[in-house]
C-alpha positions in Angstrom: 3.4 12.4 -35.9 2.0 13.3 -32.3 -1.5 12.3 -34.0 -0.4 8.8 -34.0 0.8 8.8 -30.4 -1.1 6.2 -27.4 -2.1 7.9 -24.8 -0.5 7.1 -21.4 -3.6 5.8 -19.4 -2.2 4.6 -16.0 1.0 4.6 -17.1 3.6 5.7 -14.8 7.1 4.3 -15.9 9.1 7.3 -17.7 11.2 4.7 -19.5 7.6 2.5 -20.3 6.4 6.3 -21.5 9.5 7.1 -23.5 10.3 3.9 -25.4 6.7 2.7 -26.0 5.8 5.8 -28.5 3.4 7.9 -25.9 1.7 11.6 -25.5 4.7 12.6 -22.5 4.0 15.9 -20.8 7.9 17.5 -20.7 8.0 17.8 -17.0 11.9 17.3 -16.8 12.1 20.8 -15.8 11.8 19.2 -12.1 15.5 17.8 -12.1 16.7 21.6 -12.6 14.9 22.9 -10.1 15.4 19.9 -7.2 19.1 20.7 -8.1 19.1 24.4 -7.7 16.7 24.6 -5.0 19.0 21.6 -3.7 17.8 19.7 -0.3 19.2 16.9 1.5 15.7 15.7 2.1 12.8 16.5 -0.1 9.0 16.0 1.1 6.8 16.9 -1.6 2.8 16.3 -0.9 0.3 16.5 -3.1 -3.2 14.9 -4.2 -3.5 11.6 -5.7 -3.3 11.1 -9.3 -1.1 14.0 -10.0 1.8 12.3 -11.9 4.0 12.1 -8.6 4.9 8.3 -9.6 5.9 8.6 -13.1 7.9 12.3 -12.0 9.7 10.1 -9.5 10.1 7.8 -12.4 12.2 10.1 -14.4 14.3 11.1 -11.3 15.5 7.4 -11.1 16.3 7.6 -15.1 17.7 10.3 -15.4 20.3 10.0 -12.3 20.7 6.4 -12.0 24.3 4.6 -13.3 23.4 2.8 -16.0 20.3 3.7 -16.9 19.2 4.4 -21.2 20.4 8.3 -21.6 18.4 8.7 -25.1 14.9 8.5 -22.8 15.7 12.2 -22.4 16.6 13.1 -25.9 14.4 16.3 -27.4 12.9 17.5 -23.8 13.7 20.3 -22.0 16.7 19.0 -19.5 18.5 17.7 -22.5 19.2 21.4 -23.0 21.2 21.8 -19.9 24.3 20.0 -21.5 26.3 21.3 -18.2 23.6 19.6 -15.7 23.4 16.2 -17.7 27.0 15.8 -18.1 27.5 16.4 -14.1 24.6 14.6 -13.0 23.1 12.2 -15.7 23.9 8.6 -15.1 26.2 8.9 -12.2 24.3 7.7 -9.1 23.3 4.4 -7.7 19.4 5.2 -7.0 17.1 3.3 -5.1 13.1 3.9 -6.2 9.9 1.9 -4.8 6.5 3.2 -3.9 4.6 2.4 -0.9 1.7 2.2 -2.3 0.6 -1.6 -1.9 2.2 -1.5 1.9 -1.0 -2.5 3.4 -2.8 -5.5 5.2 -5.4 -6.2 7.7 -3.0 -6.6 10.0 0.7 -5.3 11.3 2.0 -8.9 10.3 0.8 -8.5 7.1 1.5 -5.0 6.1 5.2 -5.6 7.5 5.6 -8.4 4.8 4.4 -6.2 2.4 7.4 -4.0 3.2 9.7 -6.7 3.5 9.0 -7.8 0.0 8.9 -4.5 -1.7 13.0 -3.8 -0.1 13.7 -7.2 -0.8 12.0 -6.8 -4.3 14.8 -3.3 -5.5 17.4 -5.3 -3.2 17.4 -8.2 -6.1 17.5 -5.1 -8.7 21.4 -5.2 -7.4 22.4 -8.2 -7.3 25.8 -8.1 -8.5 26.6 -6.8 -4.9 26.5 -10.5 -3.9 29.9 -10.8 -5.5 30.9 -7.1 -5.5 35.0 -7.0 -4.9 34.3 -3.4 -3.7 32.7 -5.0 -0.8 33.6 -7.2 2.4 32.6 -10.9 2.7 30.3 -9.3 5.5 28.6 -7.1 3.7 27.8 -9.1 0.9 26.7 -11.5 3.9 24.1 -8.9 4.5 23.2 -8.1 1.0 22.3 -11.7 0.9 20.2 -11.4 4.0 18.2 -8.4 2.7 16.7 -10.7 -0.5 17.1 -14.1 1.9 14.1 -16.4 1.1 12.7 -19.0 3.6 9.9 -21.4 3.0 9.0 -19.4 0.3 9.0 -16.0 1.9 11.7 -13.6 1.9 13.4 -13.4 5.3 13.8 -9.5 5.9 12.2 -8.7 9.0 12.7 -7.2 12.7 15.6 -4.7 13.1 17.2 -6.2 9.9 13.8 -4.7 7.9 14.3 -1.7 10.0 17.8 -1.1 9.0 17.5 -2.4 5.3 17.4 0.7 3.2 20.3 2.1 4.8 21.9 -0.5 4.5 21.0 -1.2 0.9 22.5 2.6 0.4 25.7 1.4 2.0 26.2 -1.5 -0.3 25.8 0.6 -3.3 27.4 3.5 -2.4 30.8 1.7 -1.4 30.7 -0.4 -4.8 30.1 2.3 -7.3 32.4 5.1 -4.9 28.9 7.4 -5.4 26.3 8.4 -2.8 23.4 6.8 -3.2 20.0 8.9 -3.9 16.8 7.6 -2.5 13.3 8.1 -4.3 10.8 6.8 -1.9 6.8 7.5 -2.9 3.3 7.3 -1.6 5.1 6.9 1.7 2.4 8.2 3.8 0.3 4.8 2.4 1.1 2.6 4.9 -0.2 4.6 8.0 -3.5 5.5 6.2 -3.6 1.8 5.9 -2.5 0.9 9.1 -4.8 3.7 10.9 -7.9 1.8 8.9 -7.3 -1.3 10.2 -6.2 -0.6 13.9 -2.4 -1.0 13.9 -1.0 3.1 13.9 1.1 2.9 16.5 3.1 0.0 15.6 3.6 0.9 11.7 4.8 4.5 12.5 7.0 3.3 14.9 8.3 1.2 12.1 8.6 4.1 9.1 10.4 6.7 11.9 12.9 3.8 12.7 13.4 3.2 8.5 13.7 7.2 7.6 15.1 7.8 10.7 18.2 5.5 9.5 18.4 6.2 5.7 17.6 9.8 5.8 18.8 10.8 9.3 22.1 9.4 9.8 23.2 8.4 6.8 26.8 9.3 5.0 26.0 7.1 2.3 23.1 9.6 1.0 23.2 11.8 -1.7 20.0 12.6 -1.7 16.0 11.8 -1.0 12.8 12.5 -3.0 9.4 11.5 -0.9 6.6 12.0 -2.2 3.1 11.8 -0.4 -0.9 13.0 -0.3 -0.2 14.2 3.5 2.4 15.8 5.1 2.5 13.9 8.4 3.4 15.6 11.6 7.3 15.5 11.7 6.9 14.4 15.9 5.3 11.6 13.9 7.8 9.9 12.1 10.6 12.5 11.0 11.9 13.1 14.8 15.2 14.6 14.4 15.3 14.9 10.8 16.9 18.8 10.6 17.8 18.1 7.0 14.4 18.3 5.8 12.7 20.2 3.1 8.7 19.7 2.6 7.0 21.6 -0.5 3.3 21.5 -0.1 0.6 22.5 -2.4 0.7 25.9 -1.2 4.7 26.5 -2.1 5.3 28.8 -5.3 8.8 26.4 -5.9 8.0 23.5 -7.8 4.3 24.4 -8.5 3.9 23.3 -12.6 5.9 19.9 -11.9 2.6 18.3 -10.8 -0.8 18.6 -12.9 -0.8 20.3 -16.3 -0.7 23.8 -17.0 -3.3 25.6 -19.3 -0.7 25.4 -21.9 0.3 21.8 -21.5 -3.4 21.1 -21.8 -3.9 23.3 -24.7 -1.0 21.8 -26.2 -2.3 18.5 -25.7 -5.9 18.8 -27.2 -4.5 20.6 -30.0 -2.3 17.9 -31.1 -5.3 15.2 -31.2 -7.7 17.8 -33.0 -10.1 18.1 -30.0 -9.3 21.9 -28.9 -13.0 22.8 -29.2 -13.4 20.5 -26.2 -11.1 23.2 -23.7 -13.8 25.0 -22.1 -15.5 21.3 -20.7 -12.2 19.6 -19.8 -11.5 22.8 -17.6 -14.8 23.3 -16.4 -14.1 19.9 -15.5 -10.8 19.0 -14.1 -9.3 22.5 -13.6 -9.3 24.7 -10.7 -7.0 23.2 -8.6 -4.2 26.2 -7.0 -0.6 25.1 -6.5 1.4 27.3 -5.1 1.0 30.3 -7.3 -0.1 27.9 -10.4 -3.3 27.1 -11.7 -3.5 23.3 -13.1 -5.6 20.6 -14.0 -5.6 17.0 -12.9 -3.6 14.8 -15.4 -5.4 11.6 -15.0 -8.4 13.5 -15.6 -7.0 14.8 -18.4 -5.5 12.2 -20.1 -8.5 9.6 -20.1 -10.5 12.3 -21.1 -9.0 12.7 -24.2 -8.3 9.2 -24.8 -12.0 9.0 -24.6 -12.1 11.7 -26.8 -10.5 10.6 -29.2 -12.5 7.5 -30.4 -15.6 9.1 -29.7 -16.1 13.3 -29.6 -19.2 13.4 -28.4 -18.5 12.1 -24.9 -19.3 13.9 -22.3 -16.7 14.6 -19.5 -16.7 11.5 -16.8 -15.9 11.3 -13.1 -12.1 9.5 -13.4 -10.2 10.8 -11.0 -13.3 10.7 -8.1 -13.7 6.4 -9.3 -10.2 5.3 -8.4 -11.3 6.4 -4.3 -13.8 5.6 -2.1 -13.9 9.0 -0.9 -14.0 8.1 2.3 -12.6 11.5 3.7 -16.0 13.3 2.2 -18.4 10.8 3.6 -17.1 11.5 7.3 -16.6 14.9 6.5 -20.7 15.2 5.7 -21.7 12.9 8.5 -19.4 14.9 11.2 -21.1 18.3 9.5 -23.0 20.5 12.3 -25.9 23.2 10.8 -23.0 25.5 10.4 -21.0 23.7 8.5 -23.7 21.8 6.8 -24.5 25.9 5.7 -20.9 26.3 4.9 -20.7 23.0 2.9 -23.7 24.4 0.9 -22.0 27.8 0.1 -19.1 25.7 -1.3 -21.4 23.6 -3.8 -22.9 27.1 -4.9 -19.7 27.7 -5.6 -18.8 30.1 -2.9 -15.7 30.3 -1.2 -15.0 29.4 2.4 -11.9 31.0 4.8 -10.2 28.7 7.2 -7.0 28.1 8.8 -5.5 25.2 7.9 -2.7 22.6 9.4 -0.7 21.6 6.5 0.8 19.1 9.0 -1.3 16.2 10.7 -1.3 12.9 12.2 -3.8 10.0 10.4 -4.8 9.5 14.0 -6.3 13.1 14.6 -7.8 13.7 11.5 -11.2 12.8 12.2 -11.3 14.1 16.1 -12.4 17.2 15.0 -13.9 19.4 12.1 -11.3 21.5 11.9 -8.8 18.7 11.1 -11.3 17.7 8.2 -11.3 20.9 6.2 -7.7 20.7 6.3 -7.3 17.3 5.1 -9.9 17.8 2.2 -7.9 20.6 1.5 -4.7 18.6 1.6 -6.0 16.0 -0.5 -7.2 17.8 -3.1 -11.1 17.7 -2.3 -10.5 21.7 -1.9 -8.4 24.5 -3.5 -7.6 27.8 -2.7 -8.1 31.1 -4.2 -6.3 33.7 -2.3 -5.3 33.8 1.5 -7.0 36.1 3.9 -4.5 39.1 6.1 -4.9 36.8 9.1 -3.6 33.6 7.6 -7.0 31.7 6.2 -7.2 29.9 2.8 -10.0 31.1 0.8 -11.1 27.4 0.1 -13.5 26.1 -2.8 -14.0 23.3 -4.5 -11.8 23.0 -7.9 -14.2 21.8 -10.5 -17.2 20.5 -11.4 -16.1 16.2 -10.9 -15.2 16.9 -7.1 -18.6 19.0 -6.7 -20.3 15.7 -8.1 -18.3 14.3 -5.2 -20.0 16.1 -2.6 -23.2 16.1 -4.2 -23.3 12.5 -4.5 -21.9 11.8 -0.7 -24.6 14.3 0.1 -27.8 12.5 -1.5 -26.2 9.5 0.2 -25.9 10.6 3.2 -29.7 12.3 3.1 -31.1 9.5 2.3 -29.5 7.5 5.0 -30.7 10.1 7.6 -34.6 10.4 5.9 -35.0 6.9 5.6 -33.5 6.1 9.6 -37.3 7.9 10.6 -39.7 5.1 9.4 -42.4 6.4 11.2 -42.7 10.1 9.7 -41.9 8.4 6.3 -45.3 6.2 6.8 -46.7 9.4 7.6 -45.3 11.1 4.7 -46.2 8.0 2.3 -50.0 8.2 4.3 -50.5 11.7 3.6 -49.5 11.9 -0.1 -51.7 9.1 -1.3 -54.8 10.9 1.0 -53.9 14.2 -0.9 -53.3 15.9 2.1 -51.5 19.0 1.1 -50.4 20.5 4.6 -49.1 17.3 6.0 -47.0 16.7 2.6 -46.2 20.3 3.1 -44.8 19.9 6.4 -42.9 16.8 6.0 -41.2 18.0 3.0 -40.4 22.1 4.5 -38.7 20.2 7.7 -37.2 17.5 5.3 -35.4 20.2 3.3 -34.4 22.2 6.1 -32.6 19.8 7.6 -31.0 18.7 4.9 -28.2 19.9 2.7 -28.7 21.6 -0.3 -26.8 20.8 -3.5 -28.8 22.6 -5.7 -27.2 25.0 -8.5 -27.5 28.5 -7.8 -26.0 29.6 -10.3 -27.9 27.2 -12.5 -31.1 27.5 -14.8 -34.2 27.1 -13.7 -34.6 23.9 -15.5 -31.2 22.1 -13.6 -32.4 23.4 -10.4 -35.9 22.3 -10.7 -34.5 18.9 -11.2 -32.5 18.7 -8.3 -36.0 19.1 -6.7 -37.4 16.3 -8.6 -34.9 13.8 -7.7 -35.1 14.6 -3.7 -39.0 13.8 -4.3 -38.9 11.0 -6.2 -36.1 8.9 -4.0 -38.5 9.9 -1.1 -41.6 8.2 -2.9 -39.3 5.5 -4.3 -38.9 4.7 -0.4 -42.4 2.9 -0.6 -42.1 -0.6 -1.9 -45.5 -1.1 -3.2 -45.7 1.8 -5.0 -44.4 2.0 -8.8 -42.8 5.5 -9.5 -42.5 6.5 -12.7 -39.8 9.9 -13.8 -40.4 11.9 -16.5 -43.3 9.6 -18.1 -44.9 10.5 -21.6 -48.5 10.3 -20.7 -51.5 12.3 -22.9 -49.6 15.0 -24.8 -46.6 15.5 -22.9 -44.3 14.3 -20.4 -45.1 14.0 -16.8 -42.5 14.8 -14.0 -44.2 11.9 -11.7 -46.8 9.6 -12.1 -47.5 7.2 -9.0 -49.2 4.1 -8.6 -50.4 3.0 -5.5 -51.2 0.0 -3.5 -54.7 1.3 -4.7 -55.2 -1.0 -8.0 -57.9 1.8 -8.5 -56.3 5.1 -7.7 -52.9 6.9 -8.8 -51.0 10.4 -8.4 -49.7 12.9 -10.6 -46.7 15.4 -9.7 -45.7 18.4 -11.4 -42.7 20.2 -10.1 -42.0 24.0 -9.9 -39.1 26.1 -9.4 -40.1 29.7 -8.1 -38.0 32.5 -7.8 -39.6 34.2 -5.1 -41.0 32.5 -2.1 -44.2 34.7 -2.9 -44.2 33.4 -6.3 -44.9 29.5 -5.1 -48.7 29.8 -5.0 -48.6 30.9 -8.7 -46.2 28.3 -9.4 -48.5 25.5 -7.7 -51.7 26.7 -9.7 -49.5 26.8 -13.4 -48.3 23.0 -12.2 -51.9 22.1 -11.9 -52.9 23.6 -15.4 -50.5 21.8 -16.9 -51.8 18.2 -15.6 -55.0 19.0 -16.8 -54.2 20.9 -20.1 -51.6 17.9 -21.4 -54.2 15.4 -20.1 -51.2 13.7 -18.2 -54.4 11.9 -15.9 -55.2 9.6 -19.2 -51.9 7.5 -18.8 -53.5 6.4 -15.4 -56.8 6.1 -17.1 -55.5 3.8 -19.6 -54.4 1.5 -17.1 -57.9 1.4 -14.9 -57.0 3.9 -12.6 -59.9 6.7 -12.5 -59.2 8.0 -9.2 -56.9 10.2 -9.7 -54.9 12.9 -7.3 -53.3 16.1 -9.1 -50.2 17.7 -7.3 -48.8 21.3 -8.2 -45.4 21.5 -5.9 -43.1 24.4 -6.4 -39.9 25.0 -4.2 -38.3 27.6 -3.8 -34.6 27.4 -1.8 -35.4 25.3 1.2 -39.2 25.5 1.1 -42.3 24.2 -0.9 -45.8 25.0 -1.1 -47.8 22.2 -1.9 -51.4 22.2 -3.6 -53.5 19.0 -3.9 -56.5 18.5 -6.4 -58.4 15.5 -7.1 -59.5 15.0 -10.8 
């Protein structure tokens, strides 16, 4: 019963997926199409983490010779009888992802390369005494999984050459084109970009593609799958036969991520489908083409977590398997404007830009421009409609990648408040004299130059938190001060209770959220009521501390009024 099936957590082999007894979301829909919509050379980009490993995984099944036919049996190509018969089973395919193609250096990264072609060579290797071959070529097929001193040999223009030739060898034994499935293969030039060696690994890819997918008459076909579409002057120079579906293409756009149905589907068949409205306030949003879908490692470990305990709460999965690097530079790169625009996008507002689908790794931070585009790319935005003049309406998809920016934000806020030691002593020196207008002052400039990640659309209560965290991290700051968060003291809970250098003295805070900015004073005053009525001051008391300093602090957007009272 689909009750009883695992759940595919990381799992990316189709054949792993198939045999093994797990959840599989039918998305064999995608051989139909990539044979009707038929290309010599196939780019298709999208984020991370959106099942474009395990879909290139069933391409290699389904067409390669040889491969277990009943992996397919009860899903949705199976219904094609015409199709399978013509193509299922009758290609030689060769299928590795670049993912792990990386290294400090070029030296290294190369190996890495070298092992993963020498790696799918050995895959073959009845071509080492193939009678449909010459004794040269299986000369060269032995070259291409060559070992020496314990590393395989494959390097130079032999690496260079390898997949083609590879294609050749296979093609000439079984009489049958030979389809190529090559993914993540933008990887290696993120990689080598990072580590200072661009120029020499691109060089490398063009030559490879350039040989197996440019000239090649032993090709059938190619699949490539990336997160970027890298600038064709790049590394696809000359390549005329070449077809790139983005995440703004209609064709193709429910083959990667799962659909409202597939999601519905799946929730259903594990009892959980009370938990829909969180796992798509969650991990939905994202805009394919014309197709709204979800993120399916989201997804997936969501319910698996689910499923042994229903009371979890929806977790950040897809944003902890990345550094997210790309927000972190967007943030710090941000000017006031687009500090402002990155603030409307939190709030959930959308942003219109023009955007170029089509970069180079070693432009994309050299200007702003080239950022939003990238995030976009990437999957840290989405769009929602497309202006008359060409500009995506971008926002962010759901609420994981907004925790994303809000944490890169904090992070990076913190980094800039804390760089200024000597208005933070000031700060620090003010608040423990109860000096109201220098608090006041620090805190108004402190929040205009900041970013705000506060909820607009949220309740009083979540937004007056946001508030409270800001404030505390800022008093945290002070090293011999103990800062205590939502503290039961007298007959309540106190937002912030201080304890100073001053074994004698300590400071209560009580935090406001105004609507209005004419509203703060009246907020300020109810703060201070509320010390004194819930006798918050005797948890200071009880330790020694009789001098004690009351503060009513109410913000309202990106200012504060501050009131100080000594008890």
């Amino acid at each position: 019963m689909t009750e009883a099936l695992k759940l595919p957590v990381g799992i990316e082999d189709f054949a792993e997926i198939r045999q093994a007894g797990f959840y599989y979301v039918d998305k064999t829909k995608f051989i139909e199409q990539l044979l009707d919509g038929w290309g010599k050379v196939n780019l298709f980009t999208r984020p991370r983490r959106f099942g474009k490993t395990l879909n290139m995984s069933m391409l290699r099944y389904f067409f390669e010779i040889g491969a277990d036919a009943s992996l397919f049996d009860g899903l949705q190509i199976a219904k094609n009888k015409k199709l399978c018969e013509e193509y299922q089973g009758k290609y030689p395919v060769i299928f590795f992802s670049f993912k792990n193609v990386e290294g400090l250096t070029f030296a290294d990264a190369q190996y890495r390369l070298a092992e993963l072609i020498a790696g799918e060579a050995e895959r073959f290797a009845f071509l080492a005494q193939s009678d449909k071959l010459t004794e040269n070529e299986r000369s060269l097929y032995c070259g291409l999984t060559a070992v020496r001193e314990g590393r395989y040999a494959l390097a130079g223009e032999v690496l260079v050459s390898a997949l083609q030739l590879l294609s050749k060898l296979l093609s000439k034994h079984y009489g049958q084109k030979t389809i190529i499935l090559l993914d993540e293969y933008d990887v290696p030039l993120d990689k080598a970009f990072q580590n200072g060696y661009y120029k020499e690994m691109v060089s490398l890819i063009r030559g490879m593609l350039g040989q197996a997918l440019k000239t090649n008459e032993f090709l059938q076909f190619a699949v490539l799958t990336g997160c970027l579409r890298v600038s064709k002057e790049s590394i696809f120079t000359g390549l005329n036969n070449f077809k790139v579906l983005s995440i703004t293409d209609n064709r193709f756009d429910e083959q990667f991520g799962f659909t409202d149905a597939e999601v519905e589907q799946l929730l259903a068949a594990y009892n959980l489908a009370d938990h829909l409205d969180e796992t798509k306030a969650w991990y939905d949003g994202y805009r394919f083409g014309a197709a709204d879908v979800y993120c399916p490692w989201d997804v997936i470990n969501h319910v698996d977590m689910l499923r042994s305990n229903p009371s979890a709460k929806p977790q950040a999965y897809w944003i902890n398997t990345s550094g997210n690097a790309l927000v972190k530079l967007f943030i710090e790169m941000a000017d006031k404007s687009t500090r402002d625009e990155l603030e409307r996008l939190v709030a959930g507002e959308a942003i219109e830009k023009h955007i170029r689908l089509e970069l180079t790794y070693d432009v994309i931070d050299s200007s702003i421009d080239n950022l939003w585009s990238v995030l976009f790319t990437t999957g840290y935005l989405t769009q929602k409609g497309v202006t008359e003049d060409g500009a995506y309406k971008l926002v962010i998809p759901n609420q994981e990648i907004r925790e994303v920016y809000k944490l890169q934000i904090q992070e990076w806020f913190k980094k800039k408040v804390f760089a200024d030691t000597e208005q933070l002593q000031s700060f620090w020196q003010a608040f423990a004299m109860g000096d109201s207008e220098a608090v006041e002052l620090f805190l108004n400039r402190t929040l205009s130059n900041s970013i705000s990640v506060f909820d607009a659309k949220g309740r009083d209560a979540e937004r007056e938190n946001s508030y409270h965290m800001l404030l505390v991290g800022l008093l945290a700051g002070k090293a011999d001060w103990l800062v205590r968060s939502n503290v039961e003291a007298g007959e309540g809970f106190a937002d912030i209770i201080v304890e100073t250098d001053d074994l004698d003295a300590g400071v209560i805070v009580e935090l406001k959220y105004a609507q209005t900015m004419t509203a703060m004073e009246k907020s300020c005053a109810k703060a201070l009521a509320q010390i004194r009525a819930k006798r918050y001051a005797d948890y200071l008391h009880n330790n020694g501390r009789e001098k004690v300093l009351l503060y009513g602090i109410a913000f309202c957007k990106k200012r504060c009024r501050v009131v100080a009272e000594k008890l």
